[in-house]
PDB file with SEQRES, HELIX, SHEET and CRYST1 records, atoms N, CA, C and O in Angstrom:
SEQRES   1 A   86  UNK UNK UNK UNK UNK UNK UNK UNK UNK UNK UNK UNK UNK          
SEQRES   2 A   86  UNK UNK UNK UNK UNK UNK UNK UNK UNK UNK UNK UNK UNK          
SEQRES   3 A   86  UNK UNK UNK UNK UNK UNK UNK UNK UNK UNK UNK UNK UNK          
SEQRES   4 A   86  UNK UNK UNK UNK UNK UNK UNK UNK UNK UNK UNK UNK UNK          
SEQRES   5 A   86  UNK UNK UNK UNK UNK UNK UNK UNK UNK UNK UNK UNK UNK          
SEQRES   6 A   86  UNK UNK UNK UNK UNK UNK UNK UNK UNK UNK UNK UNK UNK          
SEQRES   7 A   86  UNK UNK UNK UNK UNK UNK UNK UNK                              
HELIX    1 AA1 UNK A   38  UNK A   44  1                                   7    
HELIX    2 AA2 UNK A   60  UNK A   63  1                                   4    
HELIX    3 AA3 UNK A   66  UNK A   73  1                                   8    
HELIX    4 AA4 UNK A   83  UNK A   85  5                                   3    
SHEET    1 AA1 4 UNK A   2  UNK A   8  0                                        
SHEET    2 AA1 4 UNK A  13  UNK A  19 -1                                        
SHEET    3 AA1 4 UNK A  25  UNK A  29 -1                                        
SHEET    4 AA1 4 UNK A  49  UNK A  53  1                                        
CRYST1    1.000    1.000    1.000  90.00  90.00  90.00 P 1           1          
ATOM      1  N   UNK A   1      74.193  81.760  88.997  1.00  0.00           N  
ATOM      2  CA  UNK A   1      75.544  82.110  88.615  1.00  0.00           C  
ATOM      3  C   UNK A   1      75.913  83.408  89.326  1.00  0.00           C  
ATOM      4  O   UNK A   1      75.007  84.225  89.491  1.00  0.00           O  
ATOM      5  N   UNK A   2      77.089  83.681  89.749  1.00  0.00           N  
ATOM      6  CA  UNK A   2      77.691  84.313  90.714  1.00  0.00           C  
ATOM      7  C   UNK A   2      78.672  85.189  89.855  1.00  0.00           C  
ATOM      8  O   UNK A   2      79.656  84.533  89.513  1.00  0.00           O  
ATOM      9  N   UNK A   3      78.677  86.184  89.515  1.00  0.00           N  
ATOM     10  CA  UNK A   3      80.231  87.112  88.784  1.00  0.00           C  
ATOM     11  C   UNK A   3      80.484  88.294  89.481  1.00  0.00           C  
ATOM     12  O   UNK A   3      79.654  89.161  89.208  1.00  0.00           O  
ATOM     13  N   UNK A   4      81.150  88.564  90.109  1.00  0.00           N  
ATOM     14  CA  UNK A   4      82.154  89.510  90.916  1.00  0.00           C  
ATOM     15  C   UNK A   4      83.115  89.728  89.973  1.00  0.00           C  
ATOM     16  O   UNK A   4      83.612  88.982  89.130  1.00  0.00           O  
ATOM     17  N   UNK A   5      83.441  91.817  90.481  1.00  0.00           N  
ATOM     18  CA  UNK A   5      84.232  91.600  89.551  1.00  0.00           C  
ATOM     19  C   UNK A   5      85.252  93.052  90.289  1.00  0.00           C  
ATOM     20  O   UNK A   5      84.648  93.329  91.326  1.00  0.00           O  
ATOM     21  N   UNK A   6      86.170  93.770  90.191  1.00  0.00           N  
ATOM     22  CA  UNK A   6      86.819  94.703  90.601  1.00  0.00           C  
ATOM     23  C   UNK A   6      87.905  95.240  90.000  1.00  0.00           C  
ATOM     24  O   UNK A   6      88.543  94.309  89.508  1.00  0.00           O  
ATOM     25  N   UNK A   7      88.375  96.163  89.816  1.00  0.00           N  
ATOM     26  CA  UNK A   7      89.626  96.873  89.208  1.00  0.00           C  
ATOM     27  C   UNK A   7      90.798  96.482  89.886  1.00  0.00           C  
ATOM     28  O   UNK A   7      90.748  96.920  91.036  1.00  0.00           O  
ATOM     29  N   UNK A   8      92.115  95.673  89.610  1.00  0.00           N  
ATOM     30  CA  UNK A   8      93.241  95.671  90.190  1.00  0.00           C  
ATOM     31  C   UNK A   8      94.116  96.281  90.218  1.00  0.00           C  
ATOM     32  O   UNK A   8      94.646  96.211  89.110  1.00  0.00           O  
ATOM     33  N   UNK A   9      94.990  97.288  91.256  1.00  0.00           N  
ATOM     34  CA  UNK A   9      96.385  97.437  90.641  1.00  0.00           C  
ATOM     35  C   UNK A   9      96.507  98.642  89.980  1.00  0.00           C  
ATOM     36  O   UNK A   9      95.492  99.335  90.051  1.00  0.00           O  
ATOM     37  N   UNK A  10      97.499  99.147  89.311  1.00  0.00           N  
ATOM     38  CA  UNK A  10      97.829 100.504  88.703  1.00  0.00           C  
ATOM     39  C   UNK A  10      97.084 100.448  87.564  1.00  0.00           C  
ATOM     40  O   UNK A  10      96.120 101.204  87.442  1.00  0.00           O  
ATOM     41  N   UNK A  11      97.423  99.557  86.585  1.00  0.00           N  
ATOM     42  CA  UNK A  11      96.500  99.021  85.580  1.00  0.00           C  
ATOM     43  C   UNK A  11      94.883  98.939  85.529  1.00  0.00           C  
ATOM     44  O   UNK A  11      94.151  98.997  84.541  1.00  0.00           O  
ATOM     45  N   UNK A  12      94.562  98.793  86.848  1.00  0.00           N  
ATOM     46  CA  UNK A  12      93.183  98.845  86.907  1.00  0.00           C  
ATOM     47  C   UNK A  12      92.348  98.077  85.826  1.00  0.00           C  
ATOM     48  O   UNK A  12      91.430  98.491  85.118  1.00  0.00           O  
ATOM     49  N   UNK A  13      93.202  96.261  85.936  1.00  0.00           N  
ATOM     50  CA  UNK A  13      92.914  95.258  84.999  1.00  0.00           C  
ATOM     51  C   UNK A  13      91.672  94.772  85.725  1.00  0.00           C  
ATOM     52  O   UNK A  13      91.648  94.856  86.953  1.00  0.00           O  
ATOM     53  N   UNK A  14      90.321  94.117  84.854  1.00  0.00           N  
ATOM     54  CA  UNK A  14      89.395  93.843  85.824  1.00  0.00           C  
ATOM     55  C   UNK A  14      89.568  92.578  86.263  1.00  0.00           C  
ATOM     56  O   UNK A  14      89.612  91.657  85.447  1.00  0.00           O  
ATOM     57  N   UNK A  15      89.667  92.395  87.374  1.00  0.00           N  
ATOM     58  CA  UNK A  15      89.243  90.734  87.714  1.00  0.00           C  
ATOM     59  C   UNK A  15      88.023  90.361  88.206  1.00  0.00           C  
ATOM     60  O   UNK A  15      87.241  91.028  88.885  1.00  0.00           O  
ATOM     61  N   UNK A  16      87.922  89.182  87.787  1.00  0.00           N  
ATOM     62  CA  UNK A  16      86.544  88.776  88.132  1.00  0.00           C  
ATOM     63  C   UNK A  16      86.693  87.304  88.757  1.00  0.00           C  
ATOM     64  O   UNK A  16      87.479  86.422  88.409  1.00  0.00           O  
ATOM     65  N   UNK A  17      85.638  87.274  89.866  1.00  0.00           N  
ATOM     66  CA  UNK A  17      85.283  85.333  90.523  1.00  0.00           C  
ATOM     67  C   UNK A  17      84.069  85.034  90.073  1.00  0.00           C  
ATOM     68  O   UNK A  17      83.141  85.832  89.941  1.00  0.00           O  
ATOM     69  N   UNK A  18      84.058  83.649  89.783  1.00  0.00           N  
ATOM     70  CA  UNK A  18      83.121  83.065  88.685  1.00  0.00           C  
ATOM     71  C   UNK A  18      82.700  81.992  89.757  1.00  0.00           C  
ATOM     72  O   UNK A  18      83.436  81.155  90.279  1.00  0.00           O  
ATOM     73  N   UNK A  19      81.617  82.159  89.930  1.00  0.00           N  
ATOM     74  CA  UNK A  19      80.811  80.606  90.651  1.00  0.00           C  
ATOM     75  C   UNK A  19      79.501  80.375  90.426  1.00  0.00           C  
ATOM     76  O   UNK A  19      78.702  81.268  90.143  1.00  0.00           O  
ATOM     77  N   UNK A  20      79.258  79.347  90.523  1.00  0.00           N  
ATOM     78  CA  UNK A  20      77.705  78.760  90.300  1.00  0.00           C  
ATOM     79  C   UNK A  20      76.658  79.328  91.571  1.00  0.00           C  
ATOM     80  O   UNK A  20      75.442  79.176  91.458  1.00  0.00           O  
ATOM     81  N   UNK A  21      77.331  80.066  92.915  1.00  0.00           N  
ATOM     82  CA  UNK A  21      76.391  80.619  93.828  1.00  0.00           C  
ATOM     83  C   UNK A  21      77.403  80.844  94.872  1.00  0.00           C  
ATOM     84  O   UNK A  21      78.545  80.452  95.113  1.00  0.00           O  
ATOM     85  N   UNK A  22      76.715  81.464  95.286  1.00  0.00           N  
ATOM     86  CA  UNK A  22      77.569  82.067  97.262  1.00  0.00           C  
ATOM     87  C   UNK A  22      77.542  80.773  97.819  1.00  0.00           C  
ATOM     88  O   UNK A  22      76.738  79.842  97.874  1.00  0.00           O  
ATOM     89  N   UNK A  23      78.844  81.052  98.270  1.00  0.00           N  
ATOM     90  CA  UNK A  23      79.167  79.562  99.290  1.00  0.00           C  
ATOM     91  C   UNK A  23      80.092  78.512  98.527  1.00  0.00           C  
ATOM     92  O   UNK A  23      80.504  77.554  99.181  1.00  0.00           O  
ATOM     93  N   UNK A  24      80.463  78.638  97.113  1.00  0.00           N  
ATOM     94  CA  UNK A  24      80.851  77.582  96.195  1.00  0.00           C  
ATOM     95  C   UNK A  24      82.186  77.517  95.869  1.00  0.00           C  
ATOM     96  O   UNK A  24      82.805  78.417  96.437  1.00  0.00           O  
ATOM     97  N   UNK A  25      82.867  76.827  95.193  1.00  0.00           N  
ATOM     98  CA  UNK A  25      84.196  77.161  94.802  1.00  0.00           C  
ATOM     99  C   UNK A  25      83.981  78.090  93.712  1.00  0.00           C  
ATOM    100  O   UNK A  25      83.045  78.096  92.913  1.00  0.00           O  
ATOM    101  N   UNK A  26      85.172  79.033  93.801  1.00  0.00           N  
ATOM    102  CA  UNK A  26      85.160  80.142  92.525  1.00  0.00           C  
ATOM    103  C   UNK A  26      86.225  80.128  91.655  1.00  0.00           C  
ATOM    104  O   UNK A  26      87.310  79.889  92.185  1.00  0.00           O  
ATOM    105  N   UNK A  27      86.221  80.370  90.128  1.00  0.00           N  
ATOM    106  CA  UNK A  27      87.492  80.532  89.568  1.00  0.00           C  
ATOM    107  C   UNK A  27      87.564  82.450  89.303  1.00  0.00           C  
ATOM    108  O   UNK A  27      86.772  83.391  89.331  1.00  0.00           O  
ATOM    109  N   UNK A  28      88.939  82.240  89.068  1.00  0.00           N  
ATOM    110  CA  UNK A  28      89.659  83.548  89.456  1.00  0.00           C  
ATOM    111  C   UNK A  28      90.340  83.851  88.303  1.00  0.00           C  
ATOM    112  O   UNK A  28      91.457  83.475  87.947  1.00  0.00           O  
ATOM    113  N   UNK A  29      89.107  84.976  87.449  1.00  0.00           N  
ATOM    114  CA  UNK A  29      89.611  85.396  85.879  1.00  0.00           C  
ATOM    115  C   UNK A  29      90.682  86.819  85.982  1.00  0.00           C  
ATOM    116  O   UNK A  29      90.221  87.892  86.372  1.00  0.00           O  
ATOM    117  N   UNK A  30      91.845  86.704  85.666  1.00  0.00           N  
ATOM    118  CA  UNK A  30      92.917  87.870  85.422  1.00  0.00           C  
ATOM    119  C   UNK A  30      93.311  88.535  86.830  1.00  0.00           C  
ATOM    120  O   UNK A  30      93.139  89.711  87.150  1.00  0.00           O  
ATOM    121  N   UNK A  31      93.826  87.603  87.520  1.00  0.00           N  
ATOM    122  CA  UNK A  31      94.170  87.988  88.837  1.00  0.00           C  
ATOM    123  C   UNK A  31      95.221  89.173  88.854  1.00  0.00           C  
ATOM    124  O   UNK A  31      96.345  88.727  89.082  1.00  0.00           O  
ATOM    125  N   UNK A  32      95.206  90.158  88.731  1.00  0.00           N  
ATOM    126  CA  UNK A  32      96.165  91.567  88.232  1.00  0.00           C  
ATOM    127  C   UNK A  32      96.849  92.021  89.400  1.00  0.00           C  
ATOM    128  O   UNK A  32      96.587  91.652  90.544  1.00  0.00           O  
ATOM    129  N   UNK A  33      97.718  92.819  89.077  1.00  0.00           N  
ATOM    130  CA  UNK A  33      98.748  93.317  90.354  1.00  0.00           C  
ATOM    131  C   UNK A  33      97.738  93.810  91.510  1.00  0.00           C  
ATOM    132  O   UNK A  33      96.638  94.289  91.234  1.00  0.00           O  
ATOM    133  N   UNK A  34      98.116  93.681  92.568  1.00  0.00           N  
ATOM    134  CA  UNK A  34      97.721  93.674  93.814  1.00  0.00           C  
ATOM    135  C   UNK A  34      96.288  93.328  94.025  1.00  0.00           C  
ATOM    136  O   UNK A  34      95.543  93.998  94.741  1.00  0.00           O  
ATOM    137  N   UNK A  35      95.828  91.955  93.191  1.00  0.00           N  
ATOM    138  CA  UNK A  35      94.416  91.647  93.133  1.00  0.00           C  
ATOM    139  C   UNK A  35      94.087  91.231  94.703  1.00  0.00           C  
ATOM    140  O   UNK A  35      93.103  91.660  95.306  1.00  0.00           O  
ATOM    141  N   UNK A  36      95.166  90.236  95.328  1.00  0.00           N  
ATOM    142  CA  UNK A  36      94.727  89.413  96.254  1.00  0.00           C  
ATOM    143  C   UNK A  36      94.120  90.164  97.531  1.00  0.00           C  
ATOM    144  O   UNK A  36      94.089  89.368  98.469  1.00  0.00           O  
ATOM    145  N   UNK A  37      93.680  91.289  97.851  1.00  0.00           N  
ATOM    146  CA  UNK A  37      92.942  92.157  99.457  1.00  0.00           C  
ATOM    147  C   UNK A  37      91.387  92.103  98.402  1.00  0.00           C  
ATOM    148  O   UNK A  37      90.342  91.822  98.989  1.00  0.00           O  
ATOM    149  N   UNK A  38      91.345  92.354  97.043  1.00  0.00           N  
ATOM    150  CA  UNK A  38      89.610  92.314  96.220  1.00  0.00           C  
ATOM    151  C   UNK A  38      89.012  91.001  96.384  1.00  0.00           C  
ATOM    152  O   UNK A  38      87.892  90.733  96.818  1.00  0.00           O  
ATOM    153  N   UNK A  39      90.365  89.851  95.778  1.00  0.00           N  
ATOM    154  CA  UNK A  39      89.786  88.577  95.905  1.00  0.00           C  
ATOM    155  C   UNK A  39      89.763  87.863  97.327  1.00  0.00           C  
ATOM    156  O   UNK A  39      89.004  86.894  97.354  1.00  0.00           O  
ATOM    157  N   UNK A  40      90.245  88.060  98.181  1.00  0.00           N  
ATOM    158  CA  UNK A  40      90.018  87.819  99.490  1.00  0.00           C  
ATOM    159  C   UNK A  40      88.764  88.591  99.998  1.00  0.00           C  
ATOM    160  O   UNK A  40      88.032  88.158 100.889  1.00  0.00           O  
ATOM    161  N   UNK A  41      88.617  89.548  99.475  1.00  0.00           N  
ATOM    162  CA  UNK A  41      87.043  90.647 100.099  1.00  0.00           C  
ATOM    163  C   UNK A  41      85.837  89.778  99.240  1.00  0.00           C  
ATOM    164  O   UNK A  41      84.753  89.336  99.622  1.00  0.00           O  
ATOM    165  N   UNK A  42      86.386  89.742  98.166  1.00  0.00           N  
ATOM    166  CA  UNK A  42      84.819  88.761  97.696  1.00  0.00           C  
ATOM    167  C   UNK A  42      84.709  87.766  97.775  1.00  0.00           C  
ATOM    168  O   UNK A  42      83.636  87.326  97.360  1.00  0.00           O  
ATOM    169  N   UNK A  43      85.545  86.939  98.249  1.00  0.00           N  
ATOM    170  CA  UNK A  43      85.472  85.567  98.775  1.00  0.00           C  
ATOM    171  C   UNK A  43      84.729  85.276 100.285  1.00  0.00           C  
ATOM    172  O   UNK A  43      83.924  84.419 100.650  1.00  0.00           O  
ATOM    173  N   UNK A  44      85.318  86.275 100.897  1.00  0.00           N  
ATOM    174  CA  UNK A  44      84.747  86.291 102.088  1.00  0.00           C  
ATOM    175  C   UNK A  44      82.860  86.836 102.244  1.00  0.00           C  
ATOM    176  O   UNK A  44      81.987  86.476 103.034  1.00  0.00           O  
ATOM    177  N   UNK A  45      82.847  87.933 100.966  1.00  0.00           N  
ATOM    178  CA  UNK A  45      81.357  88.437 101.368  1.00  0.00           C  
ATOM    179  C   UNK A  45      80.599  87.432 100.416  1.00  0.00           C  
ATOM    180  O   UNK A  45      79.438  87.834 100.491  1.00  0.00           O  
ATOM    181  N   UNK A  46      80.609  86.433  99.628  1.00  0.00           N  
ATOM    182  CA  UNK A  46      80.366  85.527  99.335  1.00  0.00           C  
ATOM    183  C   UNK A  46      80.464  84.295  99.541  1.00  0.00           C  
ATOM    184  O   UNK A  46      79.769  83.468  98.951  1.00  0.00           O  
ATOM    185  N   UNK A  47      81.629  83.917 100.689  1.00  0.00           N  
ATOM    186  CA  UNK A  47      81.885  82.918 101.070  1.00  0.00           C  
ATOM    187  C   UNK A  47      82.509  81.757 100.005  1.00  0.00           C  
ATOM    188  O   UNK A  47      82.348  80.540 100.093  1.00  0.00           O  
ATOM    189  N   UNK A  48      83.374  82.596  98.829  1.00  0.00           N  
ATOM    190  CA  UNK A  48      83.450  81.454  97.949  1.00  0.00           C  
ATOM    191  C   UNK A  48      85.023  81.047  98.321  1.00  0.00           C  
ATOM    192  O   UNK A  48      85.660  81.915  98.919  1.00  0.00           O  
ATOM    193  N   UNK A  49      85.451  80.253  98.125  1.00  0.00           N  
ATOM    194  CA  UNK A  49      86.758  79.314  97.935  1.00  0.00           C  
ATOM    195  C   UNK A  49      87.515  79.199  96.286  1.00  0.00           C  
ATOM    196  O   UNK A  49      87.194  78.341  95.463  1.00  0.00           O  
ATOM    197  N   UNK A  50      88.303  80.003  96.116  1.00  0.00           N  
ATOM    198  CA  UNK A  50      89.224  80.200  95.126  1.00  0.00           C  
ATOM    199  C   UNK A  50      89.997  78.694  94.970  1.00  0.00           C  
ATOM    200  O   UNK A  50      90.684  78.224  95.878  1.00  0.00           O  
ATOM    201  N   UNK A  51      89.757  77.968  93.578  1.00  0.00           N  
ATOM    202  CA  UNK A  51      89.688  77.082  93.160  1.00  0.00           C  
ATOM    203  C   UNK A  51      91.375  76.665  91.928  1.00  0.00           C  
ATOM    204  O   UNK A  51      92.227  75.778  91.976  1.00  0.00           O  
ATOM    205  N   UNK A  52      91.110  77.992  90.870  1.00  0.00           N  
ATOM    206  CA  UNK A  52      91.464  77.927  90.148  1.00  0.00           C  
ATOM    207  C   UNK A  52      91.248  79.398  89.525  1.00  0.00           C  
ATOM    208  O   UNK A  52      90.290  80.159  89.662  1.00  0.00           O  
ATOM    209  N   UNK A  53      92.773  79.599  88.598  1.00  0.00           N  
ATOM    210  CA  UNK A  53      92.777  81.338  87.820  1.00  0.00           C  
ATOM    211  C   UNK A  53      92.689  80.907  86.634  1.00  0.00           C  
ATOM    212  O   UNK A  53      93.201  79.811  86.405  1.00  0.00           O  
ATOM    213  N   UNK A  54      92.087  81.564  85.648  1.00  0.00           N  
ATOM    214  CA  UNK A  54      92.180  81.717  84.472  1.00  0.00           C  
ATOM    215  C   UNK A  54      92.531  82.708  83.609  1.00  0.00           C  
ATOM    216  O   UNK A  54      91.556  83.457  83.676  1.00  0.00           O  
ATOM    217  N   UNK A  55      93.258  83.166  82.883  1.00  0.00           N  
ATOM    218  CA  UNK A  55      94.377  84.230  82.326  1.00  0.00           C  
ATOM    219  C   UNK A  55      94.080  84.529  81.086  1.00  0.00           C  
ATOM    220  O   UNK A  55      94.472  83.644  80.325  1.00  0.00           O  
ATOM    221  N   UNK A  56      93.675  85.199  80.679  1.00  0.00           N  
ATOM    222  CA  UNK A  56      92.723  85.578  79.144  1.00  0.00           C  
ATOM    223  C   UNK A  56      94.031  86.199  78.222  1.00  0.00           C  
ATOM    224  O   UNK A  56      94.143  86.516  77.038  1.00  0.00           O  
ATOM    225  N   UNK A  57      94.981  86.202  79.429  1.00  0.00           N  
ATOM    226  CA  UNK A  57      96.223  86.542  77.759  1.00  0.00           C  
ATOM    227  C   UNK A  57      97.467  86.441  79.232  1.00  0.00           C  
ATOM    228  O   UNK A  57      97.189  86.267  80.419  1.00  0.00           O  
ATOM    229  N   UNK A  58      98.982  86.642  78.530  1.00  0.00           N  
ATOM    230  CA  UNK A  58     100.351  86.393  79.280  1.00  0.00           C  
ATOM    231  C   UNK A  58     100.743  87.626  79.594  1.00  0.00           C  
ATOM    232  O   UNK A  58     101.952  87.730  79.802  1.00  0.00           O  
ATOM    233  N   UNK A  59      99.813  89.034  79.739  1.00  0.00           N  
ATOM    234  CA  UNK A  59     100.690  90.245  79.810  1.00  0.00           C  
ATOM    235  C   UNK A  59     100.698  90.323  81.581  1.00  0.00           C  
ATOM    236  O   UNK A  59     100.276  89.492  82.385  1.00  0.00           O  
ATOM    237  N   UNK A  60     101.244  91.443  81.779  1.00  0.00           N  
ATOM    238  CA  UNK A  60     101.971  91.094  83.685  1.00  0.00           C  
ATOM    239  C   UNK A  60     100.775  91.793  83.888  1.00  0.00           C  
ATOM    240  O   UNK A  60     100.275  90.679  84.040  1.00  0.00           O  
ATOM    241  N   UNK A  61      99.662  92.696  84.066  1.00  0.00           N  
ATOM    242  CA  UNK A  61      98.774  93.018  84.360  1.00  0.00           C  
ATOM    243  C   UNK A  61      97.764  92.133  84.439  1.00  0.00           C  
ATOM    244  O   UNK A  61      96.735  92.444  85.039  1.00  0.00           O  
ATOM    245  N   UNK A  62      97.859  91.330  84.051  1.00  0.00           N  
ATOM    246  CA  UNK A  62      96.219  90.350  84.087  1.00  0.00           C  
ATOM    247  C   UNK A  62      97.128  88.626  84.940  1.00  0.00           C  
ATOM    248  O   UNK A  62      96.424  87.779  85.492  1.00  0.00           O  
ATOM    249  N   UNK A  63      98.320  88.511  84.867  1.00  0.00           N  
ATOM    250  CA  UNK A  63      98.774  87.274  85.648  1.00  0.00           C  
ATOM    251  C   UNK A  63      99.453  87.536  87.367  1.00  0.00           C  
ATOM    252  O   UNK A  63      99.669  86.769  88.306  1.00  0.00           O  
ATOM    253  N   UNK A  64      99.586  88.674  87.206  1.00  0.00           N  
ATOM    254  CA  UNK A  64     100.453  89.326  88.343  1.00  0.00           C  
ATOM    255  C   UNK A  64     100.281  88.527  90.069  1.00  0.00           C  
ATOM    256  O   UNK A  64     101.269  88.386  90.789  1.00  0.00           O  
ATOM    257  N   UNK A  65      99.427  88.258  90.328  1.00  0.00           N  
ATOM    258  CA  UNK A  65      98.736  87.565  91.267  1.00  0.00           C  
ATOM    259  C   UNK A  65      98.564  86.109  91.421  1.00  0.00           C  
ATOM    260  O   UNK A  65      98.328  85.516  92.473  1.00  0.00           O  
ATOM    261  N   UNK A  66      98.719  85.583  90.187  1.00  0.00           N  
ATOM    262  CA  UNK A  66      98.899  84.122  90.389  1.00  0.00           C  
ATOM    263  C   UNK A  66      99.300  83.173  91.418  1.00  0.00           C  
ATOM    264  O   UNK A  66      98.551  82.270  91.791  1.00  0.00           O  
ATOM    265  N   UNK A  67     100.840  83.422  92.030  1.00  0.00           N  
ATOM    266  CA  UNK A  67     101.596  82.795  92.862  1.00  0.00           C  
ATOM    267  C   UNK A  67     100.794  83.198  94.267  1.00  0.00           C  
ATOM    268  O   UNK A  67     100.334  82.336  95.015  1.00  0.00           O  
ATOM    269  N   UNK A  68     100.710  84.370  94.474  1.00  0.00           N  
ATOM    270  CA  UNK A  68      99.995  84.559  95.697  1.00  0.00           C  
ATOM    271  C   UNK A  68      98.622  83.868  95.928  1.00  0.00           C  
ATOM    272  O   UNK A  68      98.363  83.534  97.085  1.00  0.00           O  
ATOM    273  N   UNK A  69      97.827  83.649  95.069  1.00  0.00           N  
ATOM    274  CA  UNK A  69      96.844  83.547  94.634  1.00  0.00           C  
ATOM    275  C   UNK A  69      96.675  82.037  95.195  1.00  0.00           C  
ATOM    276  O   UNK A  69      95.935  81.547  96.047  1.00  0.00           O  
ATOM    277  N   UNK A  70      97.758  81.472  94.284  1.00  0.00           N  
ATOM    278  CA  UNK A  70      98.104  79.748  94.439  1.00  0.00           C  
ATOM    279  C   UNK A  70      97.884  79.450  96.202  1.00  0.00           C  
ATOM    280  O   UNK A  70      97.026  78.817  96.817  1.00  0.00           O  
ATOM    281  N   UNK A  71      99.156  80.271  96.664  1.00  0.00           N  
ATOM    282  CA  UNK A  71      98.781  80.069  97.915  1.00  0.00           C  
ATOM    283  C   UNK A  71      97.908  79.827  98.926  1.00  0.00           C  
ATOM    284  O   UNK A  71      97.901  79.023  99.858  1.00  0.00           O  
ATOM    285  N   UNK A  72      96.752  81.172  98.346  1.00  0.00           N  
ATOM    286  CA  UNK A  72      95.346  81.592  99.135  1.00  0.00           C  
ATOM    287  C   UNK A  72      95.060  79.706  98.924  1.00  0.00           C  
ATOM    288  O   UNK A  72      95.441  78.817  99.685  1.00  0.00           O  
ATOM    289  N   UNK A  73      94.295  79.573  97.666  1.00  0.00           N  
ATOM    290  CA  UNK A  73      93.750  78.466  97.625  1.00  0.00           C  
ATOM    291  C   UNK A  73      94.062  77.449  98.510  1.00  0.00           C  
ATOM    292  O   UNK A  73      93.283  76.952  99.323  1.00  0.00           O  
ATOM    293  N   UNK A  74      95.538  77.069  98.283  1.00  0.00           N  
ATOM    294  CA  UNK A  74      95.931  75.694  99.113  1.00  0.00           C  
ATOM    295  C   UNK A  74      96.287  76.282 100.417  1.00  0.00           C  
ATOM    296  O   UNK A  74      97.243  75.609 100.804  1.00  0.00           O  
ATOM    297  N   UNK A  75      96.066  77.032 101.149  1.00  0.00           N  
ATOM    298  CA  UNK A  75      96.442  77.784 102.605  1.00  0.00           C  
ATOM    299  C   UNK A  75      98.148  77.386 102.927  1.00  0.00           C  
ATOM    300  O   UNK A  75      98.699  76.988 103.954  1.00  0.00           O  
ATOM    301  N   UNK A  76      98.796  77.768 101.219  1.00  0.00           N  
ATOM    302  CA  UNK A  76     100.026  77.831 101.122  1.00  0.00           C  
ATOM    303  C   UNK A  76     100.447  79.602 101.674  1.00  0.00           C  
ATOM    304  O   UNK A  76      99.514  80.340 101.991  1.00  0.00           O  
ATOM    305  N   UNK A  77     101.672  80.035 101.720  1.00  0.00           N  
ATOM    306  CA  UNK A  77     102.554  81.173 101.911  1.00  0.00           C  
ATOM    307  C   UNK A  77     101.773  82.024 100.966  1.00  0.00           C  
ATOM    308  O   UNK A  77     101.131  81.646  99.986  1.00  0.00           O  
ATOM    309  N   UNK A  78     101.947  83.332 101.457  1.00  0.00           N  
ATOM    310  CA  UNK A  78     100.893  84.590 100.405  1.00  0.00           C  
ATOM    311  C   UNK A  78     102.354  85.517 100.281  1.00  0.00           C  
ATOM    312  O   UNK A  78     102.169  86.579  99.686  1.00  0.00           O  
ATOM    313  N   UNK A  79     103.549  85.320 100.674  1.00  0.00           N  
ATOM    314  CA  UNK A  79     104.675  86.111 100.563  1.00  0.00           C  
ATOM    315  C   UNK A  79     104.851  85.956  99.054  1.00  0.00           C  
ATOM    316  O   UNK A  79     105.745  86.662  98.588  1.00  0.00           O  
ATOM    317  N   UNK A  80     104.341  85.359  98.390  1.00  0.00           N  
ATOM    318  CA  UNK A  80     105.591  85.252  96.923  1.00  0.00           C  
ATOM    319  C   UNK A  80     104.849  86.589  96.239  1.00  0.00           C  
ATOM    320  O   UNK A  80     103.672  86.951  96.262  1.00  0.00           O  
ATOM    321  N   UNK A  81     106.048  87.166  95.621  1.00  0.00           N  
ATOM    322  CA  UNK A  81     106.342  88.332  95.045  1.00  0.00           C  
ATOM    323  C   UNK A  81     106.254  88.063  93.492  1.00  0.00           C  
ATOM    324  O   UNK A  81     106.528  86.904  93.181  1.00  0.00           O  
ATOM    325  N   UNK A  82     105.931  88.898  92.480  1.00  0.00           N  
ATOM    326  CA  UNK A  82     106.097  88.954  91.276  1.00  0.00           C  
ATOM    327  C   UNK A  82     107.534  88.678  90.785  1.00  0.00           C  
ATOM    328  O   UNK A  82     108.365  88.487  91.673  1.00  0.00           O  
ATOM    329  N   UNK A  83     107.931  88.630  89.561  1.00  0.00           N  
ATOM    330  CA  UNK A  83     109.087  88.847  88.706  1.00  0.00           C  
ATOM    331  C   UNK A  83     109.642  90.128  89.385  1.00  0.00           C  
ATOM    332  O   UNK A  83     108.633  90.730  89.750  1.00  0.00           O  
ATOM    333  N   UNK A  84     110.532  90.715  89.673  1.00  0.00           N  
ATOM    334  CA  UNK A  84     111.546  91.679  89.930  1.00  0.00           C  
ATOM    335  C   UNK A  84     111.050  92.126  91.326  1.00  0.00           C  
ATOM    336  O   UNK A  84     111.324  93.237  91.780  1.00  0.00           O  
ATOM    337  N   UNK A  85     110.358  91.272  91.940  1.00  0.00           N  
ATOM    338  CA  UNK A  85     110.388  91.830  93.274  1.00  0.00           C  
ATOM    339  C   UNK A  85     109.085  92.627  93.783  1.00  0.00           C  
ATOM    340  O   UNK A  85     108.843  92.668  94.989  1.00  0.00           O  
ATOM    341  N   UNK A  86     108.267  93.244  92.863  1.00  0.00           N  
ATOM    342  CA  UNK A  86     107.328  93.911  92.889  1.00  0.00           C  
ATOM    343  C   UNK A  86     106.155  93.095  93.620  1.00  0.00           C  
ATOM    344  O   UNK A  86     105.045  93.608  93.767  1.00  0.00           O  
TER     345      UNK A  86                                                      
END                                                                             
């Protein structure tokens, strides 16, 4: 089992990637404001593939990253922005 984990954002919400080993698909717990340069760094020094996020509550600090996030996975657009632009 694989847990990475890093401070996001102003909030300094933790996120964490969850996988069964280096090299695997990972899920992506509380993806927080400006998570996506941490989760792209541990994906890469692990080689894991972001799968799926999981959101341990609805506040904007722990979902903030989602849409971008979405993207990474499906090698969709990484432009989408939060609620108000941020």
């Amino acid at each position: 089992m694989l847990v990475a984990g890093f401070p996001a954002g102003t909030f300094q919400t933790n996120c964490y990637l969850v996988a069964t080993s280096a090299g695997a698909e990972a899920l992506v717990v509380d993806p927080g404001q400006d998570a996506l340069p941490g989760i792209e760094e541990l994906c890469g020094r692990h080689r894991l593939q972001p799968v799926a996020a999981l959101l341990t509550h609805g506040h904007l600090d722990h979902v903030w990253t989602v849409a971008p996030l979405a993207g990474l996975a499906t090698g969709g657009p990484r432009g989408t922005r939060a609620p108000g632009g941020r």
